[in-house]
N, C-alpha and C positions, 0 to 999 in steps of 0.2 A: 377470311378468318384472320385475324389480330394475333400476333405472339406475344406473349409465351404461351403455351398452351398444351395440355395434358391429355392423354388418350387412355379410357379405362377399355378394361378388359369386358364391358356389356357388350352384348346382341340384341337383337331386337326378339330374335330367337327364346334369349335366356329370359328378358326382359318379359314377355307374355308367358311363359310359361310359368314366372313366379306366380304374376297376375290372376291366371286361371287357377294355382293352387291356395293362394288366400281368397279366393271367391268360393273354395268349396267348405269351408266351415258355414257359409254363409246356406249354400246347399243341402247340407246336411240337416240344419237346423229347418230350413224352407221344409225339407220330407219329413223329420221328426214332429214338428209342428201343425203342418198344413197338410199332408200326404203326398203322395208320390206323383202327383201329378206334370209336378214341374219336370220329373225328370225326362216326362214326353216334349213339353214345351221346350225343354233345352236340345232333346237329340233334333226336332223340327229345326229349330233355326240353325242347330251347326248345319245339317247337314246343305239347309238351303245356303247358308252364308257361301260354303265351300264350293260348292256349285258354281253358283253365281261367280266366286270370286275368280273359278276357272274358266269357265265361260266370257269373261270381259278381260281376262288377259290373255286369253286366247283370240279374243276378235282383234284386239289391241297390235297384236303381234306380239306376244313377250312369254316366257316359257315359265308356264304355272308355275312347277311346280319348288324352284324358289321361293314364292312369293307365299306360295300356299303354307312352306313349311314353318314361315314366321311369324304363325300363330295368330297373326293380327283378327283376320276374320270370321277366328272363334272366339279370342276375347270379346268382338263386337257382337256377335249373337248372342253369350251366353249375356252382356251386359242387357241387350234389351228384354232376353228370353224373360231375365231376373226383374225385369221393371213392367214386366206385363202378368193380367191375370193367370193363373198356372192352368186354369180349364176353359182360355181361349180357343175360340176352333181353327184348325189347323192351317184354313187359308188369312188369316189375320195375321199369322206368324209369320207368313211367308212375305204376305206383303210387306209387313214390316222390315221384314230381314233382307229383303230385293231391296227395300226402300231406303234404308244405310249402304249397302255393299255396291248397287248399282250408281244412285244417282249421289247420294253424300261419300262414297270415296273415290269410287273407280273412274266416273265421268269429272271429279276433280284433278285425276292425275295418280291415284294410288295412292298408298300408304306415304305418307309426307306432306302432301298436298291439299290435302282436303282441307278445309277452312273452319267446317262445320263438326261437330263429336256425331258417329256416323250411328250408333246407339240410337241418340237422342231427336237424331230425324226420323229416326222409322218410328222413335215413340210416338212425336210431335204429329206423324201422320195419319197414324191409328186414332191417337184421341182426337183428332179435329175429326176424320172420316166417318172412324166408327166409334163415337161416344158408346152407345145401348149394347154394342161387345166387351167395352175396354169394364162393364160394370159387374161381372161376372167373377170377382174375388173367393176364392177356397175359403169357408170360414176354420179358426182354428179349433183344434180337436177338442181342447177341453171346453168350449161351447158348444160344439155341434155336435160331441157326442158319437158321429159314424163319422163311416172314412171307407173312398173309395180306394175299392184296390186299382194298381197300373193298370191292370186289363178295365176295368172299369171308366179311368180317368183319360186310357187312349179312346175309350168307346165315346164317350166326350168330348174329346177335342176332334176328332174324326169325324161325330156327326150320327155316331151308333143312338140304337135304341138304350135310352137310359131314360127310366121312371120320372116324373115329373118329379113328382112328390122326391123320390131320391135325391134329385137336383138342389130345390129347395134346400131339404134338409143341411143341404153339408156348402152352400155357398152364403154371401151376407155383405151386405156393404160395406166399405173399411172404415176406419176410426175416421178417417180424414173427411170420407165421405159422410160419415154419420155426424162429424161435425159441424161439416157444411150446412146439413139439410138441417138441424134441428137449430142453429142459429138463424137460416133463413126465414123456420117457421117459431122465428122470435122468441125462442128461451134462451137461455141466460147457458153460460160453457159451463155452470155447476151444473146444473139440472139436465145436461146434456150427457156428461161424462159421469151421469150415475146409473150408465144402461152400463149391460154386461159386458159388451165387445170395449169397457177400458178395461186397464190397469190401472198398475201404480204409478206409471211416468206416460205410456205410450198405450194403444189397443195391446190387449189377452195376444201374447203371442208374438204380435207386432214386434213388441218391444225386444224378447230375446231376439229377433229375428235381425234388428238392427244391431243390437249386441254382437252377435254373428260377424254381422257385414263389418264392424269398428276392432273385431279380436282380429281380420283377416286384413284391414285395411293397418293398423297397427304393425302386421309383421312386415310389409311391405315398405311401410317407413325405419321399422328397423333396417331392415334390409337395404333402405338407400333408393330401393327402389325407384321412389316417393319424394318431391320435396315436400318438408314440411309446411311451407308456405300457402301454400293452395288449401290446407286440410285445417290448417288452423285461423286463415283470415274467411274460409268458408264457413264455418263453424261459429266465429266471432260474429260475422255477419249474420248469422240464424239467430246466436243471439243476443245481440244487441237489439235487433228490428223485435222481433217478438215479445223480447223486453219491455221494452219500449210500450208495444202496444199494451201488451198484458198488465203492466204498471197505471197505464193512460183507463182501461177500463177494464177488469177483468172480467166482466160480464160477458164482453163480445170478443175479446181476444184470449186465444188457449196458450196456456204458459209455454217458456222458450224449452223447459224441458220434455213436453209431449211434442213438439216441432223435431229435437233434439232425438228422440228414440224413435220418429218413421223409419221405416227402412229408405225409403228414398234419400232421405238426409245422408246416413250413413255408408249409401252406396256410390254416391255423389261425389260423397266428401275427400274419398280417397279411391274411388275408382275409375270417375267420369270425368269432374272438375279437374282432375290432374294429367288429364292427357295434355305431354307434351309438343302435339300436332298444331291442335285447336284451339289451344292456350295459350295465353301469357309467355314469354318465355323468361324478361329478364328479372332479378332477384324483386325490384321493388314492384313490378308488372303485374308478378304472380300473384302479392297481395293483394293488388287492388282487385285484381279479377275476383279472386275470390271472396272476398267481400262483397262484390258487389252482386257475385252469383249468388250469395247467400241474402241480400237484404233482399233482389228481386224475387227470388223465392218466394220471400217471406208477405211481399209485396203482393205475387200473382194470388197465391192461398188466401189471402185476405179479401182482394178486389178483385181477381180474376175470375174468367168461367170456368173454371176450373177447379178441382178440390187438390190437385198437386203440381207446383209452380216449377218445379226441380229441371224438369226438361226444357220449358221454354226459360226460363233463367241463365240454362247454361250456354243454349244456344244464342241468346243476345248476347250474353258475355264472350263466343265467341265471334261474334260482329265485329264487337270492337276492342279483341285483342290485339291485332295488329297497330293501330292506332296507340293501345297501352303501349306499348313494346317500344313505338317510335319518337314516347317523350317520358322515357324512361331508363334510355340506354346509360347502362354505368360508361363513367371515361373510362377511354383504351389505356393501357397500360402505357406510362411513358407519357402521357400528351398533360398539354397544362393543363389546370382546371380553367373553369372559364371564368374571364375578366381579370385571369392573370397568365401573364410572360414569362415563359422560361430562361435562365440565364442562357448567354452566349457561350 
């Protein structure tokens, strides 16, 4: 470390516990919107994350419950719980949530170490493993009309008896996904987006839902939390690429403001993209990353097999943050710039 240099008063402690508090308007709105379901998806992965995270610092040799109380590995659960269907069944959650805590952070070395956004592996392994689960999205209420209750929606993800027809009724593919399919079977993004599950910017619902996620990521950048850099070259990256496309043909490309109001965008943007582990670190570093998590995005949803790019974008872009970082470094304090001599 280089002087001069400044020591604030953060934890890592304090620091996830903002985290976890601007992710619950996000929460709120998930239950107001979509039903209670999520709120079983989210105790599943804490409680697995926690587990897990006790059990591999205990084989490790290192005394939990340190480790435990700095939050980390319920920010990581609740981040993936929040990026997966909320009437997932309950061993898909688990795997997932083994599948960040075990092998993308704790076999890297712990909280520090990891290379990879540890969220974004357990997504990444769900949707390549089990596509025909990860399709199973809560539709929102004011289209479907029913709404199961908790006891109904653990009966659900548990594996209880619940009605077909019931099922049916109150699940639906997501905007992203209905975008997909109906540009595959070659109509036009108007003719697409005049089915019910839109709005006015994003899918019925969707859209508050990302609003949610951008009122909680918002107070977190006030807070400092947050650099701004991550949230607004990610952002500029979703829309400039979709721009782009959407201007080039709008038949086959959906404008950068339905891009703009997924929830995945908006959870990305200041919840995921901004970790400073996996990231980018130095001031000009972090733009690029996050430009460049945002055009890939925008890249994968267009060509990729997949209808949301958000995970595997973040996670290339943590491939080659180190690389960013290392032809980016601002000069040390004191030193010349380069191709010029300091006086004697």
């Amino acid at each position: 470390m280089t002087s001069p240099t400044l020591h604030g008063n953060d934890s890592v402690t304090r620091i996830m516990a903002w985290v976890l508090a601007a992710l619950v308007p996000g929460v709120v709105a998930y239950v107001w919107l979509f039903g209670p379901g999520i709120l079983v998806t989210l105790a599943i992965a804490t409680a697995t994350a926690v587990a897990a995270e006790a059990a591999m610092l205990k084989a490790r040799g290192y005394p939990a419950k340190p480790f435990l109380l700095d939050l980390s590995a319920v920010v990581t659960a609740w981040l993936l719980a929040l990026s997966l269907p909320a009437l997932a069944p309950w061993w898909l959650i688990v795997v997932g949530t083994l599948a960040a805590i075990v092998v993308a952070k704790q076999l890297y070395g712990g909280l520090g170490q990891n290379i990879f956004n540890p969220a974004m592996v357990g997504y990444a392994v769900l949707i390549v493993s089990f596509p025909a689960q990860m399709t199973h999205w809560p539709g929102p209420l004011e289209l479907t009309h029913a709404q199961l209750t908790l006891a109904q929606s653990a009966a659900v993800i548990f594996g209880g008896e619940v009605p077909r027809a019931t099922l049916d009724a109150v699940t639906m593919a997501t905007p992203l996904d209905t975008l997909r399919t109906g540009l595959l079977q070659q109509f036009t993004v108007d003719e697409v987006m005049r089915q019910p599950v839109f709005g006015r910017f994003g899918g019925v619902g969707f859209e508050w839902l990302a609003f949610a996620f951008w009122l909680g990521g918002l107070v977190l950048w006030a807070r400092r939390i947050i650099d701004w850099r991550v949230p607004m070259a990610f952002l500029l990256g979703i829309w400039l690429a979709a721009g782009l496309l959407h201007f080039y043909d709008a038949g086959r490309f959906g404008s950068p403001w339905f891009h703009f109001f997924t929830p995945s965008v908006a959870l990305a943007a200041f919840f995921i993209a901004t970790d400073p582990v996996s990231g980018a670190t130095t001031p000009r570093g972090k733009l690029i990353f996050g430009f460049g998590a945002g055009v890939l995005t925008i890249a994968i949803r267009t060509w990729g097999g997949f209808p949301d790019g958000v995970a595997f974008a973040i996670l290339l872009m943590n491939l080659a943050a180190p690389l960013i970082d290392q032809y980016t470094q601002p000069r040390v304090y004191g030193e010349a710039r380069a191709g010029k001599e300091t006086r004697p």
